[in-house]
C-alpha positions as CSV (number, residue, x, y, z in Angstrom):
1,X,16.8,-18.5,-5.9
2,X,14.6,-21.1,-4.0
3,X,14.9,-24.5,-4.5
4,X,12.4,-27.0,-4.1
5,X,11.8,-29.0,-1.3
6,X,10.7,-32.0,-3.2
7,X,13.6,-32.6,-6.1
8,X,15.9,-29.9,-4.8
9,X,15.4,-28.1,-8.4
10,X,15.5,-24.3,-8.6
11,X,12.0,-22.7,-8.1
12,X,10.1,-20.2,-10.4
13,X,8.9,-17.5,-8.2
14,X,5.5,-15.1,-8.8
15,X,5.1,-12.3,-7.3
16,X,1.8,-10.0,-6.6
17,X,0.7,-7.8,-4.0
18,X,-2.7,-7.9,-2.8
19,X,-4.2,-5.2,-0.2
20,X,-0.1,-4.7,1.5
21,X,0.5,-8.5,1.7
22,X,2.9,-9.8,-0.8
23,X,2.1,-13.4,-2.0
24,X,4.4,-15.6,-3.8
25,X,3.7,-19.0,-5.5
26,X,6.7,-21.1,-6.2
27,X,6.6,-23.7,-9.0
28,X,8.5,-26.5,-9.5
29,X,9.1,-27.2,-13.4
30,X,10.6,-30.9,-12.6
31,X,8.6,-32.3,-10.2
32,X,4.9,-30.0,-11.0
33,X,5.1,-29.2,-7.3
34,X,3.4,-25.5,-5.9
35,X,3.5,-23.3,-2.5
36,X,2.2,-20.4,-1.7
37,X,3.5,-17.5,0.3
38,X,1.9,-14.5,2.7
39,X,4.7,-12.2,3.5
40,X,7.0,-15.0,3.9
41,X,5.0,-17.2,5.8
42,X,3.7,-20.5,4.2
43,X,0.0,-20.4,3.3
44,X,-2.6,-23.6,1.9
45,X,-4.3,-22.6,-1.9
46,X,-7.4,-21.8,0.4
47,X,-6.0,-19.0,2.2
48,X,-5.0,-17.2,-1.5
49,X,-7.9,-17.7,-2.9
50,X,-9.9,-16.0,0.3
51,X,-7.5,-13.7,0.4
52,X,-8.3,-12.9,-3.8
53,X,-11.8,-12.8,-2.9
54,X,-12.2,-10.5,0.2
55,X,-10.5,-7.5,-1.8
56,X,-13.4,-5.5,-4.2
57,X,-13.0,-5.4,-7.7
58,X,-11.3,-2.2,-8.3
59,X,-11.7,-2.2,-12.2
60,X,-14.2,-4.3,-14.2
61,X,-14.9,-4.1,-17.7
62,X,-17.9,-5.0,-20.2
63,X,-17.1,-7.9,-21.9
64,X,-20.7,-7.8,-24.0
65,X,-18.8,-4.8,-25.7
């Protein structure tokens, strides 16, 4: 387990994988701190959410149904 780096507190991992790369945000309950993680390398909220929207919708549903 990871603690964090601003209260020394244990970390709440999440875990997906998006086109190979694993990313992980860890949360901070105590202190409302975040990080995110590409294949164990430190990445800004920017790089996620490019990363989230360079890969094509692979299943998308009607929601007027």
């Amino acid at each position: 387990m990871s603690s964090c780096q601003v209260c020394r507190n244990e970390l709440v991992e999440i875990g997906l994988v998006i086109d190979g790369s694993r990313l992980v945000m860890r949360s901070c309950s105590t202190c409302d701190s975040r990080s995110w993680h590409r294949d164990g390398e430190h990445i800004e909220l920017d790089g996620v959410l490019t990363d989230l929207s360079s890969v094509p919708t692979r299943y998308r549903r009607s929601l007027s149904s």
